[in-house]
C-alpha positions, 0 to 999 in steps of 0.5 A: 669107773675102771675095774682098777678104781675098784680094786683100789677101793679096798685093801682087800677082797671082798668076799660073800662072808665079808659082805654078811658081817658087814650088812649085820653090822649095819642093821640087816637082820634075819627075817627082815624084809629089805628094799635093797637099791644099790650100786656094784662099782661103789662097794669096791672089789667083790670076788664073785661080783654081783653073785656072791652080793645076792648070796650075802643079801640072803645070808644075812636076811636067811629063809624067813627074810624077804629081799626086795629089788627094783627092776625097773624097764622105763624104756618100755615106754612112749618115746615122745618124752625120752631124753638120755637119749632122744629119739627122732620124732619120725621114729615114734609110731615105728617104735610104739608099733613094734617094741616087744611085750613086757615079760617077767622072765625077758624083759631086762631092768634098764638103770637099776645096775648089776645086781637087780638085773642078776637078781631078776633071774635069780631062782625063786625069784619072783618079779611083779606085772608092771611093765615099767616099774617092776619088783623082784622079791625072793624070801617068805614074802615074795609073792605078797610083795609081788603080787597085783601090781596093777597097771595104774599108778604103778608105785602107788598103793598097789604096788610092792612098795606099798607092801614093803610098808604094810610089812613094815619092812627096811630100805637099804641104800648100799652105794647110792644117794635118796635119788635112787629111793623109790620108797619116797614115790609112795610117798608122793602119791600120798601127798596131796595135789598130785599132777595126772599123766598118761603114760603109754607101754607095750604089753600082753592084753587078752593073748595079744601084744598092744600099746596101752595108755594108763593112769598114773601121776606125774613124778619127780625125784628132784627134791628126794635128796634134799628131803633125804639130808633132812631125814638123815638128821632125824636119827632114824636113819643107820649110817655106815659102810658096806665094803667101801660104800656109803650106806643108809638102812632104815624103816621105810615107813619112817622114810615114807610118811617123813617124805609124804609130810616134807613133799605136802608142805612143798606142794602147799607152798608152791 
């Protein structure tokens, strides 16, 4: 989308104030913790762009709230099953050989847009261990969040999605659809009949830098938006806009166990 698009969106500016009344409008509360996924070209026009949106976020949640973000890196992965774009097969050792560590404060988020990617880097920003389904969390929470992310099922019950439900924290969808809704992962790895997969990354092991296959299920975002509509007409979910972006906030353990029973029930009929 063209930065005219954008401009067009609105009849105004928005700005860091704006943006605040809005998500309180919405819901957003100070001392919330908040699972934020989001998409910077769907609010329209934003004076200071993704800066002045991290600054609204913790404005509206202030000091005793904790924002949470994806800063997901699925390209530090094996190149075997890549598709958006393939590789040639002849290039996959070279590219397991060499592909850099993953490093907390270096490795850039991949898909995730503008705003994780800023908010990765942010001070007092802290982001999880996993080298290719990371967290960064700032706030009262942060490091909870954050913290002992194991390498092995990476959006199971060790990782920040996992504490974002022990907080009994909100998810906010600014932008974007349920396929973007990480929080429906959890869910599938509490459902039974889970597939296992190995999938193989770059990583830091005792000082130095190895290629390492772990333990992880195979997952699926394929059914999230049709599980999503039938959440929405639950009324468990707050609808609104933000700016001129289509948003949902809720209680992601709401979201969470409504998924896990919508994911059981399909894997039993399947």
């Amino acid at each position: 989308m063209s930065e005219k698009d954008t401009i067009n969106k609105l009849e105004y500016p928005l700005t860091r104030e704006r943006i605040t009344v809005e998500l309180q409008e919405l819901g957003v509360q100070p001392g919330m913790t908040l699972l934020v996924h989001s998409s910077l070209s769907k609010l329209g026009w934003v004076s200071g762009g993704q800066v002045s949106v991290i600054y609204a976020f913790m404005d509206a949640l202030t000091s005793e709230g904790t924002l949470v973000m994806p800063t997901h890196s699925a390209d530090l992965s094996d190149p075997e099953p890549w598709e958006a774009p393939p590789v040639p097969k002849a290039w996959h050792q070279t590219i397991r050989d060499t592909m850099p560590a993953y490093d907390p404060q270096r490795t850039p988020s991949r898909g995730m847009g503008k705003i994780p990617e800023l908010f990765r880097t942010w001070p007092d920003v802290v982001r999880s261990n996993h080298p290719q389904m990371s967290f960064a969390a700032w706030g009262k929470h942060a490091e909870f969040v954050t913290e002992g992310h194991s390498l092995d099922n990476g959006l199971g019950e060790t990782s920040p999605l996992a504490r974002v439900y022990d907080l009994d924290g909100y998810v906010l969808l600014l932008g974007v659809g349920y396929d973007s809704n990480t929080s429906f992962h959890l869910a599938e790895y509490r459902a039974p009949m889970t597939k296992p997969d190995t999938p193989g990354t770059s990583m830091m092991v005792e000082s130095r830098r190895q290629w390492v296959n772990f333990s992880d299920i195979e997952i699926d975002d394929d059914t999230f938006p049709a599980i999503g509509k039938e959440f929405d007409e639950t009324g468990q979910v707050v609808m609104g806009k933000v700016g001129a972006a289509e948003s949902r906030l809720y209680r992601q353990r709401e979201g969470v166990d409504f998924a896990e029973a919508k994911i059981t029930e399909n894997r039993a009929n399947n």
